[in-house]
C-alpha positions in Angstrom: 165.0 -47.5 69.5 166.7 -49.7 71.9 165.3 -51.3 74.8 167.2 -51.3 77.9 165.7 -52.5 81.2 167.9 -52.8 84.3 167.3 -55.3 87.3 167.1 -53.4 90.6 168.0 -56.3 93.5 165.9 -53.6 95.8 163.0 -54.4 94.1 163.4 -57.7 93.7 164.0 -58.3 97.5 161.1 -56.0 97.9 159.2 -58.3 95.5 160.6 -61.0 97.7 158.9 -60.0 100.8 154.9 -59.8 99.4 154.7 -62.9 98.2 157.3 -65.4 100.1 160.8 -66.3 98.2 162.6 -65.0 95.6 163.0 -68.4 93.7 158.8 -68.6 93.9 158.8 -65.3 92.0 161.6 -66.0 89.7 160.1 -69.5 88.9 156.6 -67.4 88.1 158.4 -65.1 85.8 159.6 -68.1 83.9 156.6 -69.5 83.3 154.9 -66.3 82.0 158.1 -65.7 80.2 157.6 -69.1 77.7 154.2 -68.1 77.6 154.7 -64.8 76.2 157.1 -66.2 73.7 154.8 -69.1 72.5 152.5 -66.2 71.4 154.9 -64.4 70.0 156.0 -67.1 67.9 152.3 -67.8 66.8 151.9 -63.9 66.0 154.9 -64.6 63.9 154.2 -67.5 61.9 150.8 -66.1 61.3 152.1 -63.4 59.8 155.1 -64.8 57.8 152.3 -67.4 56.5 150.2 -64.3 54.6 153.0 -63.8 52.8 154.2 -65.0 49.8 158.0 -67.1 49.6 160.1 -65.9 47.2 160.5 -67.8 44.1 164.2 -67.4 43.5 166.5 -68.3 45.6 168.5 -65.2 45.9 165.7 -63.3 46.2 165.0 -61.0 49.5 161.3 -61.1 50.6 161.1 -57.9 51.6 158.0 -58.0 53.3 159.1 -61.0 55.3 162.0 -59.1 56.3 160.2 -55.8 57.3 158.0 -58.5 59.8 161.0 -59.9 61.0 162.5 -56.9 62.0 159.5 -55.1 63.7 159.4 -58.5 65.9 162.9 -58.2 66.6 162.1 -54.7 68.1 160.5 -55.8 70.7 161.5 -56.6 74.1 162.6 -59.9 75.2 160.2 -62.2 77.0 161.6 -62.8 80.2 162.2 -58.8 80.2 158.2 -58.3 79.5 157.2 -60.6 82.3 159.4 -58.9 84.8 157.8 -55.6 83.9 154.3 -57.8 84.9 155.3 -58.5 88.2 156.5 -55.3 89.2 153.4 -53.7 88.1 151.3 -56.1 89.8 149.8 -57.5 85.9 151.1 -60.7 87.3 149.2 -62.6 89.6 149.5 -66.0 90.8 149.0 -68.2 93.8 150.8 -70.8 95.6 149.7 -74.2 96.2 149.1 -75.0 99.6 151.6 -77.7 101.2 149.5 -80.8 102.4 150.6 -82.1 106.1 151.7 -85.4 106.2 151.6 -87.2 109.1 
């Protein structure tokens, strides 16, 4: 099953308008997005750990390749944390400018 996810600029400039600009909310779906694939990566090497490395060199791991490809099933990071925002999973808040004088 592929995984197709299209960007709708409606809904991005609708996305605009809640929460102030569009490079605020792009910047926030960035961050979520490297934090999503940090743990991804950690759920990885965790798993490719339990299992044993093949001994001969030409030798395919299966097991290492059946974890390999269920990860590579699933969607891409940055596509997972715009999903977030638009269903509101995705909260954050601005910093408030200080007032210099």
């Amino acid at each position: 099953m592929k995984f197709k996810k299209t960007i709708n600029p409606l809904l991005l400039r609708m996305k605009e308008t809640e929460k102030g600009a569009l490079y605020q909310s792009i910047v926030v779906m960035g961050k979520r997005a490297r934090q999503i694939n940090d743990l991804l990566k950690q759920e990885l090497q965790t798993r490719l750990a339990d299992v044993a490395p093949s001994t001969d060199a030409g030798e395919t791991n299966y097991e290492r390749y059946t974890i390999s490809r269920e990860f590579d099933k699933i969607p891409k990071p940055t596509i997972l944390a715009m999903e977030e925002m638009f269903e509101d999973k995705l909260v954050y808040t601005l910093p408030e400018e200080k007032k210099t004088i």
